[in-house]
N, C-alpha and C positions, 0 to 999 in steps of 0.2 A: 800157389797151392790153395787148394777148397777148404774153407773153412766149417765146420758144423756147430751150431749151435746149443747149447748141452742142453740136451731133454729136463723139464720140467723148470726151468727156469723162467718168471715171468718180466718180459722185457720192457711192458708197459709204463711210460711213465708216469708215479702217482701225484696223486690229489682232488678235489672234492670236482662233483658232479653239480651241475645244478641246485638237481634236484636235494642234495644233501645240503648245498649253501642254502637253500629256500626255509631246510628243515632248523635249521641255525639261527637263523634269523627269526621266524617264527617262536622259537623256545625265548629268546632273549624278550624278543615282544612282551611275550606274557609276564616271564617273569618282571621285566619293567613297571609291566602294568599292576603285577600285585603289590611288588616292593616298593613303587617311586612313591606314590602317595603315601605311604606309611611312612618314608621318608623324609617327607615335605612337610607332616604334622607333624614328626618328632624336632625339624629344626625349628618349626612354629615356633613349639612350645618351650622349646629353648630359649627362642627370643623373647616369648610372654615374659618368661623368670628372669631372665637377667634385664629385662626393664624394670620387672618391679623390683627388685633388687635393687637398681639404679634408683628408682624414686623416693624407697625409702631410705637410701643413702641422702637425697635432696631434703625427706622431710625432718632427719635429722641435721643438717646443715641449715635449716631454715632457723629451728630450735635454737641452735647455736648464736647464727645473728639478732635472734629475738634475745636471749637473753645478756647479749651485751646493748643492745641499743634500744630496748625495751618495744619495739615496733616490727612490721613486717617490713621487708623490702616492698618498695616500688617492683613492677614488673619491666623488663628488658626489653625495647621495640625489637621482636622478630622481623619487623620489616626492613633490614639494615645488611649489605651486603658485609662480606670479609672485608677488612683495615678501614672501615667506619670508625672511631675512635669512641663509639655510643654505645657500637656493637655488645652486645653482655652486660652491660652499667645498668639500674635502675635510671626509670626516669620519672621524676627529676633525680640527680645525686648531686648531695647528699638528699636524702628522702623526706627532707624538713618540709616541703610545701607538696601538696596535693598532688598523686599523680597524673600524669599528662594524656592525654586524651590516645596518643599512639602506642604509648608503654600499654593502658587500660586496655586498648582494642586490639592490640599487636600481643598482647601478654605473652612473652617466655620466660622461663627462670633468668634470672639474671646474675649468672655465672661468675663475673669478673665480682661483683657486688658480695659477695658469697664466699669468693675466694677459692674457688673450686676451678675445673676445666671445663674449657666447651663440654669435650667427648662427656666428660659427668652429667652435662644437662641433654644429651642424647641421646634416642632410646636407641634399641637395636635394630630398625628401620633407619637411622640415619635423617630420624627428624627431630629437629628441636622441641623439649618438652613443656607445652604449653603451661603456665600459671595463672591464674585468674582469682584476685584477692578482695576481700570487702574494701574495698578504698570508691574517690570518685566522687564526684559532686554529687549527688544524687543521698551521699551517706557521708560528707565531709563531717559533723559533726561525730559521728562514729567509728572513721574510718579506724583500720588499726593498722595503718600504716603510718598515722601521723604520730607525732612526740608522744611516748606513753600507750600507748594508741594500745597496746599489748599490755599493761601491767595491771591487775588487779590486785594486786598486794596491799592497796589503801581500803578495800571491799572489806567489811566486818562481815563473815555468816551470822553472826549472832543475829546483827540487825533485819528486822522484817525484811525483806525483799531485795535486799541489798542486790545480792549476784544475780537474781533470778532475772528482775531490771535492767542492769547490765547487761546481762546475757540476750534480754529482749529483743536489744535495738541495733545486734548487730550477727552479721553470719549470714551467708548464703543459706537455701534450702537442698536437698539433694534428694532427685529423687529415682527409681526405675522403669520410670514411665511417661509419656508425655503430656497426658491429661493428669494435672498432680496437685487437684485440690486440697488446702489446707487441712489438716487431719487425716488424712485418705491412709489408703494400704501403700496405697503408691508413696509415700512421703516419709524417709529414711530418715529426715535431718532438716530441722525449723528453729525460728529464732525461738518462738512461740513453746518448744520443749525443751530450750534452755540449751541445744545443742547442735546449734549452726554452726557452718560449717566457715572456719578461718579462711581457707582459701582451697581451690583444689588444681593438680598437679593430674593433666590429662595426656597421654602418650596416645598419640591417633590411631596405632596400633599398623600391621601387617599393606592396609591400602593406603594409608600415611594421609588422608585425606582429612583435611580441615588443620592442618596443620605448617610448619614451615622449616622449610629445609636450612641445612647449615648455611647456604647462599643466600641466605635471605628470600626467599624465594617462597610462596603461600604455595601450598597442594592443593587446587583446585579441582585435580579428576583424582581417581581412588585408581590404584594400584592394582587390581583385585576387585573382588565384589563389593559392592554397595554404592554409597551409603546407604543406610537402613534411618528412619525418620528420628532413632536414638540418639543417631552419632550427629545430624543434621545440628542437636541442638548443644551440642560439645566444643562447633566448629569456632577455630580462634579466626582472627580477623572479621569477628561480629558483634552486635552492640553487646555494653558492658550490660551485663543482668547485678540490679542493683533492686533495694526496697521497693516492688509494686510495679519493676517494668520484668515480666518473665523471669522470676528471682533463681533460679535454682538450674542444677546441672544435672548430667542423668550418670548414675552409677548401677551400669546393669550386668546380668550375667553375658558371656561370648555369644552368640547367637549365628552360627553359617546360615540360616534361612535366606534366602540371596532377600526378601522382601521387606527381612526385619532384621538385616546383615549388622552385625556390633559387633568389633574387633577395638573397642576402647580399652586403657586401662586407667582407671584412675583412682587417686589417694585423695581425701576427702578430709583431714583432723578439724575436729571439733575448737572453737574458740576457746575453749577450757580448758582443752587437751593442750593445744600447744602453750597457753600461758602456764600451765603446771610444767611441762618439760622444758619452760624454762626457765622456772624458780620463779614464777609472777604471782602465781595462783592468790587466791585470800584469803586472807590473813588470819591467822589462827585465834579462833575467840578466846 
């Protein structure tokens, strides 16, 4: 028997043409293209905050062992893989004699020392959080890592010059800039204005660069753009800056310029500031 096929029926079998997948893929393109990057800096900037968060979670935990041991910790050799038994520890521990020349040039927090977690001394890049403290031969008679090294509670204000003395002969400088003559615009934080800087707490930021990974392992190339000649002078695994050799660290704003590229973040408290939050301060005339 003939069959007839019923008028207006369409028998075609559907789905996309070329030309309409082309059109698809085009629309998603762009929209990628407007939303990926807004994207990518809103998880940035997520990570900026919850490192600082993190750090000043550290510069409260610093506060805490200063005010039982009246000193800072030694700094942790970064360069020390996983099940090192030094891994995290100050060096030396206990922090009674000078620190050691790779704790100084390796500086990370030193987590175990602290009593804290690795992940607490890690930014959100996944690199360990560099420390870099007044200690060192170069400042052993000032360090404030050594016995006391942190208490000013014996310091009269009354007496002439008491704190200001004190205050003199010890503290990194910080500054925003890399030419950072004494008194300048450029210069944040000096021994010389009473408010040098106890130690600072640098997270390499987004290119991870000048820093060292949970493996023990230094970041050599950047991630991403730069370095920018800012971050250059941030980088851990470099000589210790101590009185009169390139003293001072840089604390500057973010900067994408790929020329003047800074994605650092760092905590900087003043020698004064931590001996008061940790009950050191001097002593009430």
């Amino acid at each position: 028997m003939k069959t007839t096929r019923p008028v207006g029926r369409d028998t075609r079998v559907g789905g996309f043409t070329l030309v309409e997948m082309a059109l698809v893929l085009l629309i998603v393109g762009l929209l990628g293209a407007v939303f990926l990057p807004a994207t990518n800096t809103m998880l940035e900037n997520s990570r900026r905050k919850e490192t600082r968060t993190k750090m000043e979670a550290l510069e409260q935990a610093m506060a805490r062992f200063v005010m039982v041991n009246r000193r800072l910790p030694c700094p942790a050799d970064g360069d020390l893989p996983p099940g090192n038994v030094e891994q995290g520890l100050e060096q030396p521990h206990p922090g009674t004699a000078a620190c050691t020349g790779p704790g100084l040039t390796n500086g990370v927090v030193p987590w175990k020392t602290l009593g804290i977690s690795q992940g607490d001394a890690t930014d959100a890049w996944n690199t360990l959080v560099t420390y870099r403290v007044w200690a060192g031969a170069a400042v052993a008679a000032d360090a404030l890592t050594q016995t006391n090294g942190m208490n000013m509670s014996t310091l009269d204000p009354a007496t002439a010059g008491a704190v200001s003395g004190w205050l003199a002969s010890r503290g990194f400088r910080a500054c925003n800039a890399t030419a950072c003559p004494a008194g300048s615009a450029a210069e944040l934080a000096s021994r010389t204005a009473s408010n040098g800087v106890a130690y600072v707490l640098i997270s390499h930021g987004a290119n991870r660069i000048g820093g060292f990974n949970v493996e023990g392992n230094y970041v050599a190339v950047a991630s991403g753009p730069g370095p920018g000649p800012l971050e250059n002078i941030n980088f851990n695994a470099a000589a210790v800056r101590t009185a009169g050799l390139n003293d001072f660290y840089v604390d500057a704003d973010f900067a994408e310029n790929p020329a003047a590229y800074y994605d650092d973040i760092v905590l900087r408290p003043t020698v004064i500031s931590v001996a008061l939050a940790a009950g050191l301060g001097p002593r009430k005339p």
